[in-house]
N, C-alpha and C positions, 0 to 999 in steps of 0.2 A: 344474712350472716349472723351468727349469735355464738358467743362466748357466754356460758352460763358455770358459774359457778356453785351456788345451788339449784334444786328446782322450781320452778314457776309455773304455777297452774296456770296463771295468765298467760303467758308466754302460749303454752301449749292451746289456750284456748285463739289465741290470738290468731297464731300459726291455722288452725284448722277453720277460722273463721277467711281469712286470707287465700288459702289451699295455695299455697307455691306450688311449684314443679321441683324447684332443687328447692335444697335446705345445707346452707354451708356451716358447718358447726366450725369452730375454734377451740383447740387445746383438749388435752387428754387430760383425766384427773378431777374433771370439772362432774357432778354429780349430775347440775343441769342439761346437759349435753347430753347423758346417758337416757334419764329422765327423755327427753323429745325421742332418741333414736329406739328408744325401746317400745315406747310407746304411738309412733308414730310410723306404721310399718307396710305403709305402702306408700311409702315417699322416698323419691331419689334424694340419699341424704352423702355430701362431701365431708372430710373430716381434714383440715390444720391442725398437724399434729405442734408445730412451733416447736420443736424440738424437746417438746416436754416428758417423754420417757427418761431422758437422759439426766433429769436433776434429779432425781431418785436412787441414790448410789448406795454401796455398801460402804462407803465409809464417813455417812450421816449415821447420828443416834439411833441406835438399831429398835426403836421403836416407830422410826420414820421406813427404815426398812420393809419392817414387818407389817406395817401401817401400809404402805406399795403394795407390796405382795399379794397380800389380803384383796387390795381394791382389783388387782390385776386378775386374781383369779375366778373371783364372784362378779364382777361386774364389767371390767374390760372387755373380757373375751368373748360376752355377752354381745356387747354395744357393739365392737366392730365385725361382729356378723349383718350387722344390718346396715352397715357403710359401702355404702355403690365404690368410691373410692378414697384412697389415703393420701394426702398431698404430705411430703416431710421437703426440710429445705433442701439437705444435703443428705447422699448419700450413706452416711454416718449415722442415720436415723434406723433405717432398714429393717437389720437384724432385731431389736426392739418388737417393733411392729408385725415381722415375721412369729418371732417369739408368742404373741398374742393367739396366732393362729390366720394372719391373714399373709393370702398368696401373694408375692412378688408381682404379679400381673396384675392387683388392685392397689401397687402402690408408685405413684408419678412423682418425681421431683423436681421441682418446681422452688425456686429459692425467693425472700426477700426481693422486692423490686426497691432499685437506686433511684430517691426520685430525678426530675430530669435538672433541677439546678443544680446537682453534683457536676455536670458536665458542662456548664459553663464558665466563664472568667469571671475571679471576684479579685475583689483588691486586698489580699495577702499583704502587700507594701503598706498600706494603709493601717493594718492591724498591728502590724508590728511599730510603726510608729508612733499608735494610740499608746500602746502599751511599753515605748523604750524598749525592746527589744533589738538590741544589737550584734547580736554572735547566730549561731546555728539553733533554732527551734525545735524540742522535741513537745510531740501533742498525744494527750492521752484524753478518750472522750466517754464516759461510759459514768452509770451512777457510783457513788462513793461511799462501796458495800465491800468486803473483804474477800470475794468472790471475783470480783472483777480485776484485783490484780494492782491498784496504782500503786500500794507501799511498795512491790518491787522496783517502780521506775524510781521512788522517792531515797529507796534504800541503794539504790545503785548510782546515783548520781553523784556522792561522794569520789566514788573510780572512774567515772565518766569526766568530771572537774580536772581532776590530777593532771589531765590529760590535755585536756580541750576545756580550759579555764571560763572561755564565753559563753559556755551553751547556756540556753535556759529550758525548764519543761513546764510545760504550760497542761495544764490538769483542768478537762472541762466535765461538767456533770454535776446531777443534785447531789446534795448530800444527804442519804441515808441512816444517819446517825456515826458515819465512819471518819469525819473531816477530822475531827477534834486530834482524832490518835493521828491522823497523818500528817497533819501540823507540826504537833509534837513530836513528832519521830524530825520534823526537817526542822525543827530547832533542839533537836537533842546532838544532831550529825551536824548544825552549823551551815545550814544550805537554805537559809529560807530568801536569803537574796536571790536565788538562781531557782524558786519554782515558784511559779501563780496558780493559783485556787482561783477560778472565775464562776464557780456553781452550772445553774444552768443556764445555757445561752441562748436567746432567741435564734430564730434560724437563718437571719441573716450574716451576725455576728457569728456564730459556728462557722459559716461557709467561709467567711474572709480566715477563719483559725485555721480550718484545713489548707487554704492555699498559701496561709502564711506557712506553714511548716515543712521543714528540710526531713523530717524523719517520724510517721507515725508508730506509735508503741501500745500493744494491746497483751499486756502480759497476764490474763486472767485465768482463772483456776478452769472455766466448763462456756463454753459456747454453742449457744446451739447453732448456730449459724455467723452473727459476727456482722450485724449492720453498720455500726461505727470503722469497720477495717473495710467491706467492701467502697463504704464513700469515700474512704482517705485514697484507695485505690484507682477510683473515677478519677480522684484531682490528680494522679498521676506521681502521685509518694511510693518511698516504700515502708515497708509495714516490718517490725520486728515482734510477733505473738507467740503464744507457746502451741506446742502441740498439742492442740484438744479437740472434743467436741468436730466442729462441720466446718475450723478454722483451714486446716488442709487442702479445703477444696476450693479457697481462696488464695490462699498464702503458699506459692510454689516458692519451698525452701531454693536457696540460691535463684530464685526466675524473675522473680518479683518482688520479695523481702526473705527475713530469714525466720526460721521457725525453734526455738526452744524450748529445754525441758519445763515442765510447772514449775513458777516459785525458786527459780533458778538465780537469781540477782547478778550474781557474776559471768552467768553464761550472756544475760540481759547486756548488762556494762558493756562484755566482748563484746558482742555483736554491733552494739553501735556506736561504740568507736571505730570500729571497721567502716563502718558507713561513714559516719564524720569524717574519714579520714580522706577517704577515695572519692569524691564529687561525680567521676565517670561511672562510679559503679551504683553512685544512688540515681544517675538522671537512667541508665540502662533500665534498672529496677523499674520506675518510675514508669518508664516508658510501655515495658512489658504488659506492668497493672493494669495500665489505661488500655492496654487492648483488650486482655483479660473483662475485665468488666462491661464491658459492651454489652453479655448476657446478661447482665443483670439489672439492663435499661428496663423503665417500668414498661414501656412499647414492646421489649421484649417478654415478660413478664405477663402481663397484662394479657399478650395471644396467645402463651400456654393456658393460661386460665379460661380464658375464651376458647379455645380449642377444646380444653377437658371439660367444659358444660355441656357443648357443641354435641357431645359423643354422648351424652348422659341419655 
């Protein structure tokens, strides 16, 4: 498998000194990736697309745009002529990849696998006692980049408070350079009682987070898929995210959690005081998830992959 973001002579000598059968590449956009498939043309070569068509939008600096475009039409459409097949996570990926030039019948979907401690019992009780925690828990897990969304949970918990005075929201992930403002913004609103910054957490401490938490929130701007919402899902949460990206094909609005517009804050607030309010309707939620996610055991995961080599 190789994710190459420039090219590497090496690499390509390596690869032919080796001779694979398959050759799995990772990510579109990467130079190095193009570099082996182009150059490498009698080999059954796989392509993880990681949803990376989709960060590329028209309302990026339009010299990022044009910057795309360019790469899309001299060298993309190149590359994925000589890709046996297209793995994207979610259906949401497609028309992208179609767009390129390649058929719907050389592209499988295949999503993120959950690894398998998502599906065991952690001690949630425990975390929240480390950390005082005594009212409703809201968990936001993802790095702390303005993309991902946490000032909406930060900005919305002022109207969240009014209401339901005990919650807390608990904010996990590195930070990016983004902490400083989001700090600032919950001592500017007067809320820094009621939300923790824990940075990044080991993976055991993460898993007791998810099980401590009455209510996952993933309000961010582009998802390519959504690894942090389908784990909160396995623990059997429900999930309040916006509608983007390959989130949809996780998050069935009213089935499992609810879904809202981008950068919505107040739609955000609504929606989970409604959950805070109703206990029946978040354990239903909760319930749903966990069947939901089942697909996206790494056992299940793992035999799609197995199976699309299998055929190569």
């Amino acid at each position: 498998m190789l994710y190459g973001v420039f090219p590497n002579p090496l690499i390509l000598h390596d690869l032919r000194a080796e001779n694979p059968d398959i050759i799995h590449l990772h990510g579109i956009g990467h130079l190095g990736n193009d570099f082996i498939a182009l150059l490498l043309k009698r080999k059954l070569i796989l392509l993880s697309g990681h949803g990376g068509g989709m960060f590329y939008r028209p309302d990026r600096p339009w010299y990022h745009w044009a910057g795309w475009k360019l790469y899309c039409e001299l060298i993309a459409k190149k590359t994925v002529q000589r890709i046996y097949k297209i793995i994207v996570l979610t259906p949401y990926e497609i028309p992208f990849w179609i767009s390129l030039g390649v058929p719907q019948s050389k592209i499988d979907v295949i999503p993120w696998g959950i690894p398998n401690d998502c599906f065991l019992d952690h001690n949630g009780a425990g975390y929240r006692k480390e950390h005082r925690i005594n009212g409703p828990m809201l968990l936001f897990v993802g790095s702390l980049v303005p993309g991902k969304g946490a000032q909406w949970l930060v900005k919305a918990m002022p109207e969240i408070l009014q209401e339901f005075p005990d919650v807390y929201a608990v904010i996990c992930g590195p930070d990016l350079g983004y902490k400083r403002q989001l700090v600032t913004m919950a001592v500017r609103l007067r809320i820094t009682e009621k939300i923790m910054f824990t940075d990044f957490l080991p993976r055991k401490k993460l898993l007791k987070a998810y099980a401590a938490c009455d209510i996952f929130v993933m309000p961010s701007d582009i998802e390519g898929f959504g690894l942090s919402i389908a784990q909160a899902i396995a623990f059997g949460k429900p999930v309040v995210a916006c509608r983007v990206g390959g989130v949809p094909y996780l998050v069935k609005d009213g089935v499992n959690g609810f879904l809202i517009p981008q950068r919505d804050f107040r739609r955000l607030a609504d929606r989970i005081k409604l959950l805070l309010g109703t206990e029946g309707l978040r354990r239903q939620f909760g319930e749903r998830g966990k069947m939901l996610s089942e697909i996206y055991s790494w056992n299940t995961v793992a035999q799609k992959h197995e199976n699309l080599s299998s055929c190569a």
